[in-house]
Structure formats: C-alpha cells, structure tokens
PDB file as gemmi writes it, atoms N, CA and C in Angstrom:
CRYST1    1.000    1.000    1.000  90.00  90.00  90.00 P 1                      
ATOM      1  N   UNK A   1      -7.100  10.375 -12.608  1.00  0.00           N  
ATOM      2  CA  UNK A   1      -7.529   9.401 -11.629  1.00  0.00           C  
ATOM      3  C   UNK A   1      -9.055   9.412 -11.609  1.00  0.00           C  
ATOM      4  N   UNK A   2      -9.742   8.090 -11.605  1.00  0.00           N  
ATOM      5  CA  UNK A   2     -11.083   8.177 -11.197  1.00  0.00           C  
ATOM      6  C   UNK A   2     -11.479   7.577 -10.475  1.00  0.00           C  
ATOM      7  N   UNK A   3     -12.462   7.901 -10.098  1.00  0.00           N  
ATOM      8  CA  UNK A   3     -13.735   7.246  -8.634  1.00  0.00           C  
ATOM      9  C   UNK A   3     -14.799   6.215  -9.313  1.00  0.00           C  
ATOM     10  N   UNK A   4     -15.056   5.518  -8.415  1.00  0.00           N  
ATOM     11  CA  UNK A   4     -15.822   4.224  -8.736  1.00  0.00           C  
ATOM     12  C   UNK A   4     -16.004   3.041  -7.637  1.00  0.00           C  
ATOM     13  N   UNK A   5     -17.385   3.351  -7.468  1.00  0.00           N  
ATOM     14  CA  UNK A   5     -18.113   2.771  -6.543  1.00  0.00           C  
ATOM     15  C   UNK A   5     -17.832   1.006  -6.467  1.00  0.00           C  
ATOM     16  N   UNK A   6     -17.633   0.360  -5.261  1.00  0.00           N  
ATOM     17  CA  UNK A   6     -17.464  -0.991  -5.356  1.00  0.00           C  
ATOM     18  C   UNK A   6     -18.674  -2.001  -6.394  1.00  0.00           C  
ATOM     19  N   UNK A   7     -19.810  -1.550  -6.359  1.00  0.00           N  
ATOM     20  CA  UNK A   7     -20.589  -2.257  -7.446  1.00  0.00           C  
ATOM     21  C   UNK A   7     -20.291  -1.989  -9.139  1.00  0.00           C  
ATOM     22  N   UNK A   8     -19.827  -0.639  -9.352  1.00  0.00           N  
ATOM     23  CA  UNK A   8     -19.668  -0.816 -11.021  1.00  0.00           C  
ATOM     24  C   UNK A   8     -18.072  -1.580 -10.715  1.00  0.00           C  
ATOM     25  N   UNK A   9     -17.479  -1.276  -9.630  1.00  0.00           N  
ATOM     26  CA  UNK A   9     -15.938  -2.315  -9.973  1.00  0.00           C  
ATOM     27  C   UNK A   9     -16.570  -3.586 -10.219  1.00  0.00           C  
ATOM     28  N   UNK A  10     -17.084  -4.574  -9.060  1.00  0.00           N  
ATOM     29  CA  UNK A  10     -17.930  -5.633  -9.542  1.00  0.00           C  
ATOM     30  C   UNK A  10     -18.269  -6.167 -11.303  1.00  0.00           C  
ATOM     31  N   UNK A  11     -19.231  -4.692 -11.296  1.00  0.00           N  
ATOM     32  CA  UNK A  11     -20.243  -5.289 -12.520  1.00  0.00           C  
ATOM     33  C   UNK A  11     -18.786  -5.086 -13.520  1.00  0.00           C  
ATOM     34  N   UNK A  12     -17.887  -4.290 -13.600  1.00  0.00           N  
ATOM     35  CA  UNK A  12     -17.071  -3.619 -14.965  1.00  0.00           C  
ATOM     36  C   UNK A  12     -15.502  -4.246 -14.517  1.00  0.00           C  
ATOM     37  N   UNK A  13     -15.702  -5.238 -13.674  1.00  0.00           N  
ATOM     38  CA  UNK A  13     -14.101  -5.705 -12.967  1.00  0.00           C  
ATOM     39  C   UNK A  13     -12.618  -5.369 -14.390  1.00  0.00           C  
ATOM     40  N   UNK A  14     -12.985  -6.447 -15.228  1.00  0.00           N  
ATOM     41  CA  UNK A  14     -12.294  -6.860 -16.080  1.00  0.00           C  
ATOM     42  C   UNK A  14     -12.215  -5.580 -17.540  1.00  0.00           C  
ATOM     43  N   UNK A  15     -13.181  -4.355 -17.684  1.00  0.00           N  
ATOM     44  CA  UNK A  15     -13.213  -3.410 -18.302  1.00  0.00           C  
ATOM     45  C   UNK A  15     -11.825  -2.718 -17.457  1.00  0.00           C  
ATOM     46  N   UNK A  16     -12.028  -2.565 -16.328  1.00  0.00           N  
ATOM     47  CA  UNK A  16     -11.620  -1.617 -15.376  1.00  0.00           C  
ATOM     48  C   UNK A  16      -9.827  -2.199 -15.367  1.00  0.00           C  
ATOM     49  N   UNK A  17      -9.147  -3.321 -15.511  1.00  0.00           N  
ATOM     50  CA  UNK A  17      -8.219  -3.994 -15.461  1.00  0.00           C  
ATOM     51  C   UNK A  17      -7.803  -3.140 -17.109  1.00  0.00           C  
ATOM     52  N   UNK A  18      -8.640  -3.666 -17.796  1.00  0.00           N  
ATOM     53  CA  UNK A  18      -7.989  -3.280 -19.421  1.00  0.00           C  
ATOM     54  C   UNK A  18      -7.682  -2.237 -19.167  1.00  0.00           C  
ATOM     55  N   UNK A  19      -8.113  -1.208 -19.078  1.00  0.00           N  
ATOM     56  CA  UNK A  19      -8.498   0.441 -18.888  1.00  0.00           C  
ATOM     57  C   UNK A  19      -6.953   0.940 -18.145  1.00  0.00           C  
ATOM     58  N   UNK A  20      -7.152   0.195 -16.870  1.00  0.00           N  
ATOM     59  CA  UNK A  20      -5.632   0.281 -15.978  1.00  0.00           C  
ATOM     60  C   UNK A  20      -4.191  -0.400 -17.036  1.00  0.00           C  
ATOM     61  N   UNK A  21      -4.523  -1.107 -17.388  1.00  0.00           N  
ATOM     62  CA  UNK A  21      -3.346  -1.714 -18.772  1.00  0.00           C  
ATOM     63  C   UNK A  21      -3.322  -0.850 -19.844  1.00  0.00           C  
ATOM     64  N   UNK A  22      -3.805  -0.523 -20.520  1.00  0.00           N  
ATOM     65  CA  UNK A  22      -3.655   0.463 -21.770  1.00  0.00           C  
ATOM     66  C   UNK A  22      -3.642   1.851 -21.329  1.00  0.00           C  
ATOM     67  N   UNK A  23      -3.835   2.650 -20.415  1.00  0.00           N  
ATOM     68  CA  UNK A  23      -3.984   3.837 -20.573  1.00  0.00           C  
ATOM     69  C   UNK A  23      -3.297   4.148 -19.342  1.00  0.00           C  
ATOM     70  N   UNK A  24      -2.870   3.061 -17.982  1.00  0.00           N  
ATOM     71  CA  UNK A  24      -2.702   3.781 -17.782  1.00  0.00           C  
ATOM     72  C   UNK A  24      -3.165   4.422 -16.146  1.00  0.00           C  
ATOM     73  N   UNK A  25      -4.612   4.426 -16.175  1.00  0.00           N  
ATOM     74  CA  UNK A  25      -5.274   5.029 -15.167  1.00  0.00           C  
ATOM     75  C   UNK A  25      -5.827   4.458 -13.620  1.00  0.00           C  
ATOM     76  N   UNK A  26      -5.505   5.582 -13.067  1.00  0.00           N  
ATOM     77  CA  UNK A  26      -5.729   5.001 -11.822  1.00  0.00           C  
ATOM     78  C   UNK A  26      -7.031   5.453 -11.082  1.00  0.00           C  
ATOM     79  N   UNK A  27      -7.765   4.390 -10.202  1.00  0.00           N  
ATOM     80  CA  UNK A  27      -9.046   4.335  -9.702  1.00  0.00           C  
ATOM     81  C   UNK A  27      -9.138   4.412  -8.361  1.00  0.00           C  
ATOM     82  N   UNK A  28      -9.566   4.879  -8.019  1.00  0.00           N  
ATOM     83  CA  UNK A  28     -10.120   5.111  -6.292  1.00  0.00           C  
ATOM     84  C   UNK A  28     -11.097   4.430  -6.470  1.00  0.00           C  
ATOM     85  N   UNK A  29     -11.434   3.237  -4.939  1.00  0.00           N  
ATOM     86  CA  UNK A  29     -12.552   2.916  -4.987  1.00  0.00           C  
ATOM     87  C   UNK A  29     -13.289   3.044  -3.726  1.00  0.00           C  
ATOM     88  N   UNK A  30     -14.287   3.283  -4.321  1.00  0.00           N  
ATOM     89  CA  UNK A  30     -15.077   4.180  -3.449  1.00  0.00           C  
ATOM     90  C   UNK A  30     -15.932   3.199  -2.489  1.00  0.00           C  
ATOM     91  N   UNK A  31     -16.482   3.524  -0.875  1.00  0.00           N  
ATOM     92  CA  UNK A  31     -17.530   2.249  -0.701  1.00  0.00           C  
ATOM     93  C   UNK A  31     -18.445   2.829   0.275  1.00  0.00           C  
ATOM     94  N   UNK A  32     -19.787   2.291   0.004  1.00  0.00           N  
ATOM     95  CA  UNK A  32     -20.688   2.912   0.957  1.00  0.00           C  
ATOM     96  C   UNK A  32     -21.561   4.093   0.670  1.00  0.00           C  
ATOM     97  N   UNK A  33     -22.778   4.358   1.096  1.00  0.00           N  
ATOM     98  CA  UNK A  33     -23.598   5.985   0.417  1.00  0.00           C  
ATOM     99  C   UNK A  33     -22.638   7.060   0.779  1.00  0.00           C  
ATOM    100  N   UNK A  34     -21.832   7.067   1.817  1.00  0.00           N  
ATOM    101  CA  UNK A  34     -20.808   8.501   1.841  1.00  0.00           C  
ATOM    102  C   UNK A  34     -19.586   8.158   0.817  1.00  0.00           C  
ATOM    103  N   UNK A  35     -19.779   7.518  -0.174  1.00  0.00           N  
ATOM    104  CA  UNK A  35     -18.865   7.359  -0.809  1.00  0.00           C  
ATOM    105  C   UNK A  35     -17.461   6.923  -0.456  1.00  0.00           C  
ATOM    106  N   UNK A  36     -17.064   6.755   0.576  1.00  0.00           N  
ATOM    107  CA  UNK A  36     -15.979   6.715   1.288  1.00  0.00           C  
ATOM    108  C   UNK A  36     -14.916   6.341   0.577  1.00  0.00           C  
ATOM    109  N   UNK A  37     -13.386   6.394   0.655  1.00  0.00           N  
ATOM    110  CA  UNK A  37     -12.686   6.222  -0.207  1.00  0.00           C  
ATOM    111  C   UNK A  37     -11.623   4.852   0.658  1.00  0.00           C  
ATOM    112  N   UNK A  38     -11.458   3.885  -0.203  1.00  0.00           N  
ATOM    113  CA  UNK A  38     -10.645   2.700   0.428  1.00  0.00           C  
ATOM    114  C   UNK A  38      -9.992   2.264   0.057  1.00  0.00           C  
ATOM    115  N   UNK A  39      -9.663   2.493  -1.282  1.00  0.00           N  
ATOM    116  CA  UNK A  39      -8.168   2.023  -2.078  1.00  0.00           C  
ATOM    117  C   UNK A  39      -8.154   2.491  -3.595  1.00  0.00           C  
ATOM    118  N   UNK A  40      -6.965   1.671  -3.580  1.00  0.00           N  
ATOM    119  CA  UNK A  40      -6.666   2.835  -4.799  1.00  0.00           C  
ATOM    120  C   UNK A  40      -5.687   1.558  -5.708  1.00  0.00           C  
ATOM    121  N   UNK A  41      -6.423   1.366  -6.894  1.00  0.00           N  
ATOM    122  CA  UNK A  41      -5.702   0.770  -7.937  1.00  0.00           C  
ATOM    123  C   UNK A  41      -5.232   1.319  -9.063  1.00  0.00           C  
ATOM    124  N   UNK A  42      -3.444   0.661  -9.247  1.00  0.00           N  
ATOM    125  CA  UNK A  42      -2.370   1.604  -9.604  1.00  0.00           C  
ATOM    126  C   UNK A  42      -2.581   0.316 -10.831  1.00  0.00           C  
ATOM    127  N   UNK A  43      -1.773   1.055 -12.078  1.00  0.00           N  
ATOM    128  CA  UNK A  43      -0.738  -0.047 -12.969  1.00  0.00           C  
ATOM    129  C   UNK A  43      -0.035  -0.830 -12.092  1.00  0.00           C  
ATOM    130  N   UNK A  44       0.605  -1.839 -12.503  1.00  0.00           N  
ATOM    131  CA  UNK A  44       1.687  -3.009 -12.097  1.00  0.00           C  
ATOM    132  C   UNK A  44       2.999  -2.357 -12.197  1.00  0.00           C  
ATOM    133  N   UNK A  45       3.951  -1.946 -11.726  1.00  0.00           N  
ATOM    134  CA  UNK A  45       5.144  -1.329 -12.327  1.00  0.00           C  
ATOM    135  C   UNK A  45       6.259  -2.575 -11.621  1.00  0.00           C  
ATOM    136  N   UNK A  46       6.926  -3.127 -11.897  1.00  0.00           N  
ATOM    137  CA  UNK A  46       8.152  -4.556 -11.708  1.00  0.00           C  
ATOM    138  C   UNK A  46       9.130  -3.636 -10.985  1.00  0.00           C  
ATOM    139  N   UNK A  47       9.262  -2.394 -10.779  1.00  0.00           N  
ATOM    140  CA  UNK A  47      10.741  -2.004 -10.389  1.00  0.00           C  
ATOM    141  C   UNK A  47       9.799  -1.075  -8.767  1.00  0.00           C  
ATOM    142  N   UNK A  48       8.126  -1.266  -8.788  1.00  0.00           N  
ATOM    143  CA  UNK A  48       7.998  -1.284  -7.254  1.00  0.00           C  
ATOM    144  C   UNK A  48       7.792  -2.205  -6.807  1.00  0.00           C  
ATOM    145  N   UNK A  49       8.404  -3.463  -7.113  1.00  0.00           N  
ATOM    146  CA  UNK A  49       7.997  -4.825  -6.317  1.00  0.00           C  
ATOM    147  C   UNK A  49       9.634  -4.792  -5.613  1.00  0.00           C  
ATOM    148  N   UNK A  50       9.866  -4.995  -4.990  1.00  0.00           N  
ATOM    149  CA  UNK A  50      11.147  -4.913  -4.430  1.00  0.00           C  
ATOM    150  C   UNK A  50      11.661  -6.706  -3.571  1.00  0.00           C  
ATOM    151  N   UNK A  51      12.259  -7.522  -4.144  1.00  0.00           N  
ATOM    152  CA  UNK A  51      11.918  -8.945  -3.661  1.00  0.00           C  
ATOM    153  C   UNK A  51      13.606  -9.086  -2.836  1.00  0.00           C  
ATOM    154  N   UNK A  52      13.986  -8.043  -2.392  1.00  0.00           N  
ATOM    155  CA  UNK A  52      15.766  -8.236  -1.991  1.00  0.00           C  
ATOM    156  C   UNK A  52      14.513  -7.656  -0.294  1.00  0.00           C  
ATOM    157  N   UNK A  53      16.365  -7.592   0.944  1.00  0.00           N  
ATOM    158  CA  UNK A  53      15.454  -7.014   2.168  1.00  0.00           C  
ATOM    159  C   UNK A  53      16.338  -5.168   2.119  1.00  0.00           C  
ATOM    160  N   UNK A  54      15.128  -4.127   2.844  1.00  0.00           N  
ATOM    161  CA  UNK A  54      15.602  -3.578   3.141  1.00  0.00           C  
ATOM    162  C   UNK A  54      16.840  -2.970   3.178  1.00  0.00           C  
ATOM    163  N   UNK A  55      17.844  -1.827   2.374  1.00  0.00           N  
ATOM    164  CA  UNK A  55      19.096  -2.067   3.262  1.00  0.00           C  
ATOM    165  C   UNK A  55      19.314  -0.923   4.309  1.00  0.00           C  
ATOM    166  N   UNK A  56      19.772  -0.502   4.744  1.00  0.00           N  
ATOM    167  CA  UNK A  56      20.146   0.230   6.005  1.00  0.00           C  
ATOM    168  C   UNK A  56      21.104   1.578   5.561  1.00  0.00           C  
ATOM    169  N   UNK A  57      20.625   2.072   4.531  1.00  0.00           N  
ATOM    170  CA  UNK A  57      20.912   3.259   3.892  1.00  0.00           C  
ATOM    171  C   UNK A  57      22.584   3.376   4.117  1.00  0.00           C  
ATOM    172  N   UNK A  58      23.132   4.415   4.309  1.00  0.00           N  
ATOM    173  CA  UNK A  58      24.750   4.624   4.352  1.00  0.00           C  
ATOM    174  C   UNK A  58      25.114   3.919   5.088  1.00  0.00           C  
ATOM    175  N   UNK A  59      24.738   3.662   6.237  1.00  0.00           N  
ATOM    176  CA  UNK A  59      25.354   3.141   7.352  1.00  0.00           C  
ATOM    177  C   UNK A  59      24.969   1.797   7.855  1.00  0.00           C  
ATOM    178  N   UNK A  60      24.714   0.988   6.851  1.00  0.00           N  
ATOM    179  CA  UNK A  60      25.321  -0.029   6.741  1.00  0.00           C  
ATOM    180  C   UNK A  60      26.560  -0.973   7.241  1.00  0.00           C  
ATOM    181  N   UNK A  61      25.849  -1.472   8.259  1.00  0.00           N  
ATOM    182  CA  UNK A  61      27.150  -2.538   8.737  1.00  0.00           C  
ATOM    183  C   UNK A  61      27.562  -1.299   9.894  1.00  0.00           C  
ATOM    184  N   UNK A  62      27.058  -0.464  10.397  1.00  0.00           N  
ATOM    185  CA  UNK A  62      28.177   0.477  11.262  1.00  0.00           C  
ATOM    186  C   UNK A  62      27.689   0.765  12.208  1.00  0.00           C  
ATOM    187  N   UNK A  63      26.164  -0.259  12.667  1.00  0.00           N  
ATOM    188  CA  UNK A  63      25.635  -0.185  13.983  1.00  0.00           C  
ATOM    189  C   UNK A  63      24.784  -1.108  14.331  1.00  0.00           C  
ATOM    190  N   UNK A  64      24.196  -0.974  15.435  1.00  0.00           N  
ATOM    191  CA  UNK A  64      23.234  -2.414  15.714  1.00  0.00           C  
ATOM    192  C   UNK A  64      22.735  -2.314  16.882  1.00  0.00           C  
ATOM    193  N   UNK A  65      22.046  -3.081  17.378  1.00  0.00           N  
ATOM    194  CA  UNK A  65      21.196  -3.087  18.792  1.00  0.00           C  
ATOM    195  C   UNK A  65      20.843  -4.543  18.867  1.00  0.00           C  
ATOM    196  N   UNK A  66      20.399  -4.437  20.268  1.00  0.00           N  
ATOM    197  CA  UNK A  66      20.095  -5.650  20.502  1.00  0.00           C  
ATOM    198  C   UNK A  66      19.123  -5.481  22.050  1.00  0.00           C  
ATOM    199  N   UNK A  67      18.339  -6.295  21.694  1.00  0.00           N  
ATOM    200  CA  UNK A  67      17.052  -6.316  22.678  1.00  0.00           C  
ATOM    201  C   UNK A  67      17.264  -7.184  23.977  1.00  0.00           C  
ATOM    202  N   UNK A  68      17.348  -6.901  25.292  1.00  0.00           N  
ATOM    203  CA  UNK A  68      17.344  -8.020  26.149  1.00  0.00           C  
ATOM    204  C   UNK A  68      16.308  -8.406  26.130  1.00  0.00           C  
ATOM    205  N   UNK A  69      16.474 -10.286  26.400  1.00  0.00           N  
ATOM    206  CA  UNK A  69      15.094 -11.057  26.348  1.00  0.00           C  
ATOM    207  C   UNK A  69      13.849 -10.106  27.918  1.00  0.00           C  
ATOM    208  N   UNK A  70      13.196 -10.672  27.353  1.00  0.00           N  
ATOM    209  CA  UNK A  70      11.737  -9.891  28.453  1.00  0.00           C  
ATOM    210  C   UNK A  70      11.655  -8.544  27.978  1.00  0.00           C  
ATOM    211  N   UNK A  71      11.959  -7.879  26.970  1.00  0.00           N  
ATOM    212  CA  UNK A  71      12.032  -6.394  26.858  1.00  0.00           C  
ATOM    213  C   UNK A  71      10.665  -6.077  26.360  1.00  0.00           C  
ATOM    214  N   UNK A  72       9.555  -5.246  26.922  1.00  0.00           N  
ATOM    215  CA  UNK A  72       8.565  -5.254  26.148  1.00  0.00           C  
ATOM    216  C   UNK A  72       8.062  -3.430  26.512  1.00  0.00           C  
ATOM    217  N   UNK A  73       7.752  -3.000  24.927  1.00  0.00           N  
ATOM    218  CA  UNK A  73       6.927  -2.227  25.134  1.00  0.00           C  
ATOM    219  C   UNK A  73       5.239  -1.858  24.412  1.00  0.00           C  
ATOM    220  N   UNK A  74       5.011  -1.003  24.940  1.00  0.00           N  
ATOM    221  CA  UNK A  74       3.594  -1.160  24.588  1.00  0.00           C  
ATOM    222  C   UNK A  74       3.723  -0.200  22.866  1.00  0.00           C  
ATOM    223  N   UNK A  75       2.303  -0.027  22.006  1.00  0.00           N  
ATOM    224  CA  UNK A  75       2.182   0.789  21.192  1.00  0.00           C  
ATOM    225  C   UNK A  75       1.977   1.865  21.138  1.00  0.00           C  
ATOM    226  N   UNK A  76       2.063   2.026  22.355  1.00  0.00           N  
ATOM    227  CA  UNK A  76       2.182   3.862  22.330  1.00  0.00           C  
ATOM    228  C   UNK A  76       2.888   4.454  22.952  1.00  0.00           C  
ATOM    229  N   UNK A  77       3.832   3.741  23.604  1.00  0.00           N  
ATOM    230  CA  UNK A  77       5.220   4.195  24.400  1.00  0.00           C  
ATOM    231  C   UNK A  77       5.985   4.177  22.903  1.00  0.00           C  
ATOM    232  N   UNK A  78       5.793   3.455  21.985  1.00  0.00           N  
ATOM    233  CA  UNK A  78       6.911   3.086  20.804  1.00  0.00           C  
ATOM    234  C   UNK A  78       6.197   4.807  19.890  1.00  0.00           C  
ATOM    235  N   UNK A  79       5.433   4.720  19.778  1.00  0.00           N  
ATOM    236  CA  UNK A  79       4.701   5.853  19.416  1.00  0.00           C  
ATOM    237  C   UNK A  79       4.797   7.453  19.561  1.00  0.00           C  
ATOM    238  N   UNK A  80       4.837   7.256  21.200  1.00  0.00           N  
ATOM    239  CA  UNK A  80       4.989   8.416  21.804  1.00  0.00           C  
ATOM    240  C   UNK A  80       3.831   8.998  22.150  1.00  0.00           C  
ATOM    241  N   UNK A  81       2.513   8.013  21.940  1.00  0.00           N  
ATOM    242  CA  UNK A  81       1.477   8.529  22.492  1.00  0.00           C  
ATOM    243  C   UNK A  81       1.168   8.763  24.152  1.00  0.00           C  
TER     244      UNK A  81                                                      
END                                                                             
C-alpha cells in the first residue's frame, strides 16, 4: 500500500489508475501538511459491487417490526449515547 499526497494524485491521476490496474496496488491519500489520511483507493473487484438488497441472514422471512406513525428517536438514544 502507498501514501500520496492529493497534489501528486492530481499531477500523476491517470499514472496512479494504471498502477492500481496492473499491479494491483493500493493508495492512501493523504491531505494537508499533517498529512492526514482520507481515503483509500482499492482495484475495482465486480463481486464487491453487490446490485441485489440486503438479505436478512438465516432468518429470513421469520420476523419483522413495525414502527407506529409519530415514532421518533433521536441519534443518540439509537446509539446509546
């Protein structure tokens, strides 16, 4: 895996694409003088694109819920903060 600052991604975009196609490798990209780290470009792989929904592991079909209308909670009651 390597590191690489948002300006050589810029200047080397399309090096950096080949590089990820033939070999392979994956890049952290880096942004800012602390270097900071903000993403991370993988190969393309077709079998992590997933275009079906979700399914509901074993139990499937063998439960359910249902929300009464007005039901609201906040993000950190759902949380547990």
């Amino acid at each position: 895996m390597q590191s690489i600052q948002v300006a050589e991604l810029k200047a080397h975009f399309s090096d950096v694409l080949k590089t990820i196609k033939q070999d392979g490798t994956k890049f952290v990209i880096e942004y800012g003088k602390q270097h900071e780290k903000v993403a991370l470009l993988i190969p393309y792989d077709k079998n992590l694109v997933t275009e079906s929904e979700r399914v509901f592991g074993p139990h499937k079909g063998r439960g359910g819920f249902t929300l009464k209308e007005g039901f609201t909670m906040s993000d950190e009651e759902l949380l547990g903060a």
